[in-house]
C-alpha positions as CSV (number, residue, x, y, z in Angstrom):
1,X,-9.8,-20.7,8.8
2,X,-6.5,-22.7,7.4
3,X,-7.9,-22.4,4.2
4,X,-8.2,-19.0,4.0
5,X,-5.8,-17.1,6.0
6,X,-5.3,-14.3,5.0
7,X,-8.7,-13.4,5.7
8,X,-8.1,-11.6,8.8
9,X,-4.9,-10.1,8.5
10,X,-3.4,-7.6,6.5
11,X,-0.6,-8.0,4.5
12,X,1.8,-5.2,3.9
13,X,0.9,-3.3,0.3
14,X,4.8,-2.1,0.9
15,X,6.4,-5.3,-0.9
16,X,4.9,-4.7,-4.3
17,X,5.1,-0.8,-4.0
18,X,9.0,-1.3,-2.9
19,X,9.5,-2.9,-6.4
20,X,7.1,-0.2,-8.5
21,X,5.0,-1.6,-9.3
22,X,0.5,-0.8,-8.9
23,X,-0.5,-2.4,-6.3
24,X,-4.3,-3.6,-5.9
25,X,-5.5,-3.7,-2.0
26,X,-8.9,-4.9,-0.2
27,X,-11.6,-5.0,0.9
28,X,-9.9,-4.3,4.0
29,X,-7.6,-2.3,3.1
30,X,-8.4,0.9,5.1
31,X,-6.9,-1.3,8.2
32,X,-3.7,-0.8,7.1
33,X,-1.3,2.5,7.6
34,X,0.8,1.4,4.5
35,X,-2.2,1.0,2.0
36,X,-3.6,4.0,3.6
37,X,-0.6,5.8,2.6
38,X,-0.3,4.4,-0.9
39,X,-3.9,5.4,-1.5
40,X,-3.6,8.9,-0.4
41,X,-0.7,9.4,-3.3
42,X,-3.1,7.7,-5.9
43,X,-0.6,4.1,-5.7
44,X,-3.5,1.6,-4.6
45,X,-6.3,0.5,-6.2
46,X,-8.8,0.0,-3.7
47,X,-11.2,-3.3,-3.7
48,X,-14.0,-3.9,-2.1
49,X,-15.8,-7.1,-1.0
50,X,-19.1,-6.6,-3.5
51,X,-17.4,-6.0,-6.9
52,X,-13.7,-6.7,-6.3
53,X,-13.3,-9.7,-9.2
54,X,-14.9,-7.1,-11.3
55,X,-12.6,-3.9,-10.2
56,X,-9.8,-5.8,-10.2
57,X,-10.0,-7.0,-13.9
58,X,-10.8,-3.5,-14.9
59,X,-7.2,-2.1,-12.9
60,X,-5.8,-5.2,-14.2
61,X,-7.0,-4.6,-17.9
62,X,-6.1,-0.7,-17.5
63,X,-2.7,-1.8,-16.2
64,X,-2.0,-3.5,-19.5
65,X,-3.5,-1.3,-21.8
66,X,-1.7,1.8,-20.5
67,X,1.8,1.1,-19.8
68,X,2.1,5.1,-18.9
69,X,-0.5,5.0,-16.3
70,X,0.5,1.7,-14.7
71,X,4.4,3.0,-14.6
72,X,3.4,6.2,-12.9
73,X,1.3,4.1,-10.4
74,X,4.0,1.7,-9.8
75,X,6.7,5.3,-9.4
76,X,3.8,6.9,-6.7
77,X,4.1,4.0,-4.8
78,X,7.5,3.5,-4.8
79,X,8.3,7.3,-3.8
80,X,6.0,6.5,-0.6
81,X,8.1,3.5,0.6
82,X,11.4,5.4,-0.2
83,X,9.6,8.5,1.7
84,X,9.0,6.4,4.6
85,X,12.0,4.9,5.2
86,X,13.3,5.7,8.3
87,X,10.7,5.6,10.2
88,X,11.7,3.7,13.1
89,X,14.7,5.6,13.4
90,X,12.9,9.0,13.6
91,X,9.9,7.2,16.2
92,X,13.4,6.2,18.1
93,X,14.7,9.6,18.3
94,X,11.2,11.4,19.1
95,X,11.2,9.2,22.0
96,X,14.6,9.4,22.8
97,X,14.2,13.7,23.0
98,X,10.7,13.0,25.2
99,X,12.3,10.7,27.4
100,X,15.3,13.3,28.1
101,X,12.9,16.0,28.2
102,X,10.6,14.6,30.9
C-alpha cells in the first residue's frame, strides 16, 4: 500500500539510538537485527500490534516523567551502535582469513 509503507519493512531503530535517545519499535520489531540488539541491552521499547497506542503513551509518558530513566535508555542504546561499529569491516576480514585459509 502507498499509503502505508512502511508497513512491510523495517526501518533501522539505529538512527535514533545513534543520537541517544529511547527508541520505541514494533510490532515487528523482532525482524530486525538492530532492534533485536537494542532490546537485549534494555534500549527499545517493544510495541505490539494489540495495545501499541496504549504502550506507547505509557513509554512516552515515562519518558517525560523520568528524565533519569529516559537518559539511561537513550546512553544503552547509543553504547550498542557505538559497540557495533565496525562491523563490516570485521565481516570483511573474517572472510578475507576464510578465503586465504581454504
Amino acid at each position: 500500500s502507498t499509503l502505508f509503507p512502511y508497513t512491510t519493512l523495517f526501518r533501522s531503530p539505529y538512527r535514533p539510538a545513534a543520537w541517544g535517545v529511547p527508541v520505541a519499535a514494533g510490532p515487528r520489531w523482532q525482524e530486525s537485527r538492530d532492534a533485536v540488539l537494542l532490546q537485549q541491552a534494555g534500549a527499545l521499547a517493544p510495541l505490539t500490534a494489540d495495545d501499541a497506542v496504549e504502550t506507547m503513551t505509557q513509554y512516552w509518558r515515562q519518558w517525560i516523567s523520568d528524565e533519569t530513566e529516559r537518559k539511561a535508555q537513550g546512553t544503552r542504546a547509543r553504547q550498542v551502535v557505538e559497540a557495533d561499529r565496525g562491523a563490516a569491516a570485521r565481516s570483511v576480514a573474517m572472510l578475507e582469513e576464510l578465503i586465504s585459509g581454504a
